[in-house]
N, C-alpha and C positions, 0 to 999 in steps of 0.2 A: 433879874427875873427869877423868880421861886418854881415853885414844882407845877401851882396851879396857874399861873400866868400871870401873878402880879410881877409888878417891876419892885427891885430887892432896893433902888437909891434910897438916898436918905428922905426923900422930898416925901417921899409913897407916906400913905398916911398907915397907920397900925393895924395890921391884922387882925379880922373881923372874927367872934367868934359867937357867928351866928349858928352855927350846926351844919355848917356851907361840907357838902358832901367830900368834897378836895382834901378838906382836913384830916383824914381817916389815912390820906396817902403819906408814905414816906416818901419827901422829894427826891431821893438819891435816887429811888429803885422801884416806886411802884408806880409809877408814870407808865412805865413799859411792860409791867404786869398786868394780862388780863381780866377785866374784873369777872367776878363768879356771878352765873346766871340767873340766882334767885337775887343779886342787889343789884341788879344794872343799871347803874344812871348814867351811863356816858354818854354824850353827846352820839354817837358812832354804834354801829351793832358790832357782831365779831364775824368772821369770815375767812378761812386758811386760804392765802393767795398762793399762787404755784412759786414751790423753791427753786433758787437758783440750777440747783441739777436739773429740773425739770426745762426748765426755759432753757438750758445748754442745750437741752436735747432736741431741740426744735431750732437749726439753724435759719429757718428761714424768717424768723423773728426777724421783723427790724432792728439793725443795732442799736442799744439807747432805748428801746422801745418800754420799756417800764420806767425807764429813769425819770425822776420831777424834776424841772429846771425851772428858776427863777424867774423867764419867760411866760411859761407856762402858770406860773399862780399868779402876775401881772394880767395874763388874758382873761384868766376867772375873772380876776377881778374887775376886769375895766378900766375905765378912764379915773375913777375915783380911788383906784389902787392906793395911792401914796397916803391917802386920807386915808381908807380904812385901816389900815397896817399901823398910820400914828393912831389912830384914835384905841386899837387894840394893843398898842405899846408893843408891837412887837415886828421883827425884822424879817423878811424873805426867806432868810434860810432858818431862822426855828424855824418856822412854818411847815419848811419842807422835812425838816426833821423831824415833827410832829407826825407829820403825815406817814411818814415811811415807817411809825409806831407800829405793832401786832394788832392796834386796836382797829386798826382802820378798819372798811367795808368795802370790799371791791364788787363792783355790778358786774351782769353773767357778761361774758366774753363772745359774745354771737358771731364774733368777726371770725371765731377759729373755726367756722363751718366751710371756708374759705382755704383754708390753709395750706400747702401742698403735702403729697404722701409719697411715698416710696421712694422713685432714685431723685424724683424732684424735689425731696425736701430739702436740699442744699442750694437750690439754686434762689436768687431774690425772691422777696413776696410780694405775690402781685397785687397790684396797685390798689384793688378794694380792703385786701387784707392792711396794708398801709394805712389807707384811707380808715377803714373801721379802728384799727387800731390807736388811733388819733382821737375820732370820737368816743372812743369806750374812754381813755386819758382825760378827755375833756370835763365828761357824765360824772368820771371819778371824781375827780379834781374839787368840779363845782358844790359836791357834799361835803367831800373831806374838807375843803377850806372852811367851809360853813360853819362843820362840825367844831372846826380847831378854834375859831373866832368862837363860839358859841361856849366853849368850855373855857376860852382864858378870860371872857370878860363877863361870864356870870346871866348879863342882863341879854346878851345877843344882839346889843347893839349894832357892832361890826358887822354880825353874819343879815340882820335885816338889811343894813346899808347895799348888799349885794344883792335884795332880793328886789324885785320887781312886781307892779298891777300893772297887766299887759291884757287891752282889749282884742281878741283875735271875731273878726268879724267873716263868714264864709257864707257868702251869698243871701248879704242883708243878715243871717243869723250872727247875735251876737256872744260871745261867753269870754269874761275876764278870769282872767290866770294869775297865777302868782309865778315865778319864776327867776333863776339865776342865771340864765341865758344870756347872751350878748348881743346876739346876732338874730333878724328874724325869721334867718330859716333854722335856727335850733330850736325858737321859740314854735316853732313848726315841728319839726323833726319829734319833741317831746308830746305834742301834743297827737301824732300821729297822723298830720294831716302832709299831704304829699302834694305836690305843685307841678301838674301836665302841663306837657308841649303851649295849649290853647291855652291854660289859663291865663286872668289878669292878678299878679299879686303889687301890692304896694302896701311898705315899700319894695326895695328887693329884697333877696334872700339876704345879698353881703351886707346889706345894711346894720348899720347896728340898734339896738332898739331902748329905748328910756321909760321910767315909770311914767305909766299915762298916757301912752301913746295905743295907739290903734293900728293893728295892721286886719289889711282889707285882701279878702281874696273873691276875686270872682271866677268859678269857677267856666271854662270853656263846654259848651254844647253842640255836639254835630246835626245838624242838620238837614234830611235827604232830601231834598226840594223838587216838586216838580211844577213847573209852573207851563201851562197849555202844553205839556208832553216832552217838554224838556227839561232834563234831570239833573242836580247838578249838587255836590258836596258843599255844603257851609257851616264854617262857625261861628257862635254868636254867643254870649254872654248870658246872666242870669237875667232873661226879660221876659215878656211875653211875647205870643206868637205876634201880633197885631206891631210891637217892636221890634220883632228881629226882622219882620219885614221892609219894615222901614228901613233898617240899616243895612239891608242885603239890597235895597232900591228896587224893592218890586212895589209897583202900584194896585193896593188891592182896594181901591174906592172900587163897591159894586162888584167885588170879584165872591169867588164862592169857592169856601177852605172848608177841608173836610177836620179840623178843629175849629173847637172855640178859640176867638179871638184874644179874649182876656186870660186866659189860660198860660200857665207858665211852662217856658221851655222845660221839660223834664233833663235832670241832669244829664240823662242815659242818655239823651238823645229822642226825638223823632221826626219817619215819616210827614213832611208837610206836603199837601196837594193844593194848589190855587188854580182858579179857572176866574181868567182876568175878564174886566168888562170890557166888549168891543162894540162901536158905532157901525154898521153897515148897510150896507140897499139891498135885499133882495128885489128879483123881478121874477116874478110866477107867472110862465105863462105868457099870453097877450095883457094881462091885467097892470096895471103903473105902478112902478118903483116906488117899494114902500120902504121904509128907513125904520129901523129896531135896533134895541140893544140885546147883546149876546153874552152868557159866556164861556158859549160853546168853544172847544177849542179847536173843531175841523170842519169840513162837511157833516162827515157823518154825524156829529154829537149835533150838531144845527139843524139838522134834517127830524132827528128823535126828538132836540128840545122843541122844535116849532109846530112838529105835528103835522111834518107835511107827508102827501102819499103820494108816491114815484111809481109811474107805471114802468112796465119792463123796456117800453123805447123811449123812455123820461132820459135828458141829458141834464147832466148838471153839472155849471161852467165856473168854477172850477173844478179838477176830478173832487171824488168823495174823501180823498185820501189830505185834501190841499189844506194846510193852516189858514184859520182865521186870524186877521189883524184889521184892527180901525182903520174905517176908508174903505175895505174889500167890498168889491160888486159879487152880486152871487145871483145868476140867473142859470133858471129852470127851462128849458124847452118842453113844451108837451105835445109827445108824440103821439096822434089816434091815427087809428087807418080802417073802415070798414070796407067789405065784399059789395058791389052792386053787378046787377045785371044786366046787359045791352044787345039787344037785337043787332045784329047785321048783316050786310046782304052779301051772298057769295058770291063772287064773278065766276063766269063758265069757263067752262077751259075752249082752248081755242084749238081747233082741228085744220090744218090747212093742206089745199089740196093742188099742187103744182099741175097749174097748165101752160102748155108750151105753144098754145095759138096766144097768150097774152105776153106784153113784152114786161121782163123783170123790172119790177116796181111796181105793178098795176095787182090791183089786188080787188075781189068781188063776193061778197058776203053770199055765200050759199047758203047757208042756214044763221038764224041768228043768236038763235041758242032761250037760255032761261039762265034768271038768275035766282041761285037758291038762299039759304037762309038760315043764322046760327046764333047762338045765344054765347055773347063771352061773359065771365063771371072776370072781374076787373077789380084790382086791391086799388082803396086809392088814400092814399096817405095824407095826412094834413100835420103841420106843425108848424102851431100855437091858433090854431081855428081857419091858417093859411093852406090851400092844397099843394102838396111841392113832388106831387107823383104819382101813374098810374100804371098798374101791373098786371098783365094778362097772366090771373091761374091758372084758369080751364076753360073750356069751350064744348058747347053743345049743338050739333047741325038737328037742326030741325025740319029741311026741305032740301033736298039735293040738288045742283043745277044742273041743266042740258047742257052740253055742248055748243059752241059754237060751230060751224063750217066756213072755210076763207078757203077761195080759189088765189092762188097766188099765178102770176107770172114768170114761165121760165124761160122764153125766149130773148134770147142779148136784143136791146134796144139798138134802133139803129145810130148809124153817125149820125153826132147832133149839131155838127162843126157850122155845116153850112144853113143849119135852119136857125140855127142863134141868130147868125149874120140877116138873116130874114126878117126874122122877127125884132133884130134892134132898126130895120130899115121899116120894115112894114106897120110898127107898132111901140116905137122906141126900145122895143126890150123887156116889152111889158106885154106876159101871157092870158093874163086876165083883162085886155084890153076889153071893153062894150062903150066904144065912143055914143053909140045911139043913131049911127048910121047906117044901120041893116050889116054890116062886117063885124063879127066876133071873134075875140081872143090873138093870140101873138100873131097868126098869119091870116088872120082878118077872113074865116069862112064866112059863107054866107048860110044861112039856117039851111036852104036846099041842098046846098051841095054838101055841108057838114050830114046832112042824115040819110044822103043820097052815098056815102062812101062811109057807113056803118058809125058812124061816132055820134048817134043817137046812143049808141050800147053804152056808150062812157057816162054820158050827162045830156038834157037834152039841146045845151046849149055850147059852145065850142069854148069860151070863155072859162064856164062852168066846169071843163077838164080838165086833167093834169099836162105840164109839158109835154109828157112821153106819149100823152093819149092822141094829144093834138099833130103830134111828129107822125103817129102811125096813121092817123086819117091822112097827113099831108104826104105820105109816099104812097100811100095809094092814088091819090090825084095822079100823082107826078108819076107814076107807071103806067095809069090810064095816060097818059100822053106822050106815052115812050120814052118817060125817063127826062122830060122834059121839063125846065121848073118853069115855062110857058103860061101857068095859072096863076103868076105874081111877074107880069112883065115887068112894068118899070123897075122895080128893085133889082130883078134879077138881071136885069139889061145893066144897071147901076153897077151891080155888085159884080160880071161879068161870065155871070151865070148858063151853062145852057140850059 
């Protein structure tokens, strides 16, 4: 192998001397001489990478952490490693020797924004600085090989064979790369694009990735959904709204979104509102169960969309607050109630005047009195055209009434032991007896003697009076005759009477 990267065997065919820039170099010593700025043809730019004091100085380095190993130019390279290296005639370690030239180009070091300071700089480096420092190795690696394949064989044959047409497609957009990437998440990583929680990528990141191939990302969308008043986080892919409903399984045949349908999910995200279609019966009223579609999502939006007007004692079954769903009954009662006016009569008040020549119970209207006379004003309620109530507000007297006067009785009735016994003999027991034999009531007076011992004053006929009345005529009998019950023989004779 010579200075410029031909192989020195005998087979090699004779050095070309076409004006090939290499030629200019002395193989011993100007390989690793920097070329001067105004004739720069190297593959590589120039760049002062940090000296080893400088790296001592910073124990928190990973150990090794600048080192190239043999491993590490296999990964640039790939699976077709072994090919590239023969077809550039040349072995794993020049390679790395090459690389570790003055000519190389080191990319900036962003990882050391990480790095620990003060008393921590001795302790390990954490895991991003690792991490980053890996990938700056990698970033390097993938030029410098490039670079070194591209100056030993002239045409860049080898450094092409590393390079890649890679389709990266991000939500239906598509833009082909060219790249020496492995993997498709570096093929990411370079291109800036970064891969959330939600997203869809294919393939994965670890994958690794070939000329011609396509990697797809779709990116994830949040969306605040409320559907009939209930809210709820989703995410969905790059669709439209009209799709992402679908896939979240809301049924929006006949529903009513406060977006366009055909409209595409915005990346950022958005608010979606639906107000589903629902079948239901209202009942207004006495009027018949009418069937509509809604897609109100309560009473109240039901009440607004339909245009109904609720009086202040309107019920409405279910409360205003109640969700709508297909199938729901929703009736209205309608409450009217109007004032009317009703004459009525006053009863008199009743005055009563105890007299102690009648016996208690007996009672005799002294006066009869008047009855007066008042206007009520009456609420009366109906609902649904039915009346279910009537309510005395106020009242107006428009005629006063008289009094009545009631003589009442205050003297104790007498014993009534033994004229029961009389009158179940004389009359079965029955004080209203008028067989139609000239004899009336329980103890069978006869009209003369009934009016001849004052009990015309009760009724004019003996029948016609009360028990107690007929008892006080028959002890006057029975005193007219000394006490004798002699004016009812046979019973009395019967019943062992004197």
């Amino acid at each position: 192998m010579n200075g410029r990267g031909e192989p020195s065997h005998a087979g090699f065919a004779t050095p070309r001397n076409d004006g090939y820039w290499a030629d200019s170099f002395d193989a011993a010593t100007d390989w690793f001489t920097p070329v001067q700025p105004t004739a720069q043809q190297t593959a590589v730019g120039l760049l002062d990478r940090p000296d080893q004091q400088w790296s001592e100085e910073h124990p928190s380095f990973p150990p090794g952490g600048f080192e190239i190993t043999a491993q590490d130019v296999y990964d640039v390279l790939g699976p077709d490693a072994e090919d590239v290296l023969a077809t550039a005639e040349i072995d794993v370690d020049e390679v790395i020797r090459l690389i570790n030239a003055e000519t190389t180009v080191l990319p900036p070091m962003d990882f050391l924004e990480a790095m620990p300071e003060g008393d921590a700089a001795g302790a390990l480096p954490p895991q991003q600085v690792a991490e980053g420092m890996t990938a700056w190795k990698r970033r390097f690696l993938k030029g410098a090989v490039a670079g070194v394949l591209l100056s030993l064989t002239g045409t860049g044959g080898a450094a092409a064979a590393m390079d890649k047409s890679v389709t990266v497609e991000v939500d239906g957009q598509e833009k082909t790369v060219s790249t020496y990437d492995n993997t498709v998440g570096e093929v990411l990583e370079d291109q800036g694009i970064t891969v959330g929680p939600h997203d869809a990528l294919s393939p994965s990141p670890q994958a690794e990735v070939g000329h011609g191939e396509t990697i797809t990302l779709d990116r994830g969308r949040l969306i605040k959904l409320n559907v009939d008043g209930d809210v709820r986080e989703e995410w969905v892919r790059s669709v439209t709204v009209e799709q992402a409903l679908r896939q979240l399984g809301v049924n929006a045949d006949g529903a009513v979104l406060n977006a366009d349908r055909n409209m595409p999910v915005p990346e950022q995200g958005m608010e979606l509102s639906v107000r589903t279609k629902k079948d239901i019966t209202l009942i207004d009223g006495g009027g018949a169960p009418k069937q509509l579609s809604t897609t109100a999502a309560n009473i109240d939006e039901l009440v607004k969309e339909q245009k109904l007007k609720l009086g202040p004692d309107d019920k409405v079954t279910p409360g205003s607050d109640a969700k709508l769903v297909t199938g729901a009954e929703v009736r209205i009662d309608r409450t009217q109630s109007s004032v009317v006016s009703v004459t009525v009569p006053i009863q008199p008040p009743v005055r009563e005047i105890v007299d102690n020549s009648m016996f208690k119970g007996e009672e005799r209207v002294e006066s009869p009195g008047e009855a007066g006379e008042k206007i009520q004003f009456t609420r009366v309620t109906k609902v649904n055209g039915d009346e279910s109530g009537r309510e005395v507000v106020d009242e107006k007297v428009t005629k006063q009434p008289v009094e009545k006067v009631v003589r009442v009785g205050g003297k104790p009735a007498p014993n009534s032991g033994v004229w029961d016994k009389l009158v179940q003999c004389e009359a079965t027991g029955n004080w209203a007896m008028n067989s139609g034999n000239g004899y009336y009531g329980g103890l069978q007076f006869d009209k003369s003697t009934w009016d001849a011992y004052g009990g015309d004053q009760y009724a004019p006929y003996p029948h016609q009076a009360s028990r107690e009345q007929q008892i006080a005529v028959a002890e006057k009998v029975r005193a007219a005759r000394g006490g004798s019950y002699g004016a009812w023989p046979s019973c009395s004779s019967k019943l062992g009477l004197d």
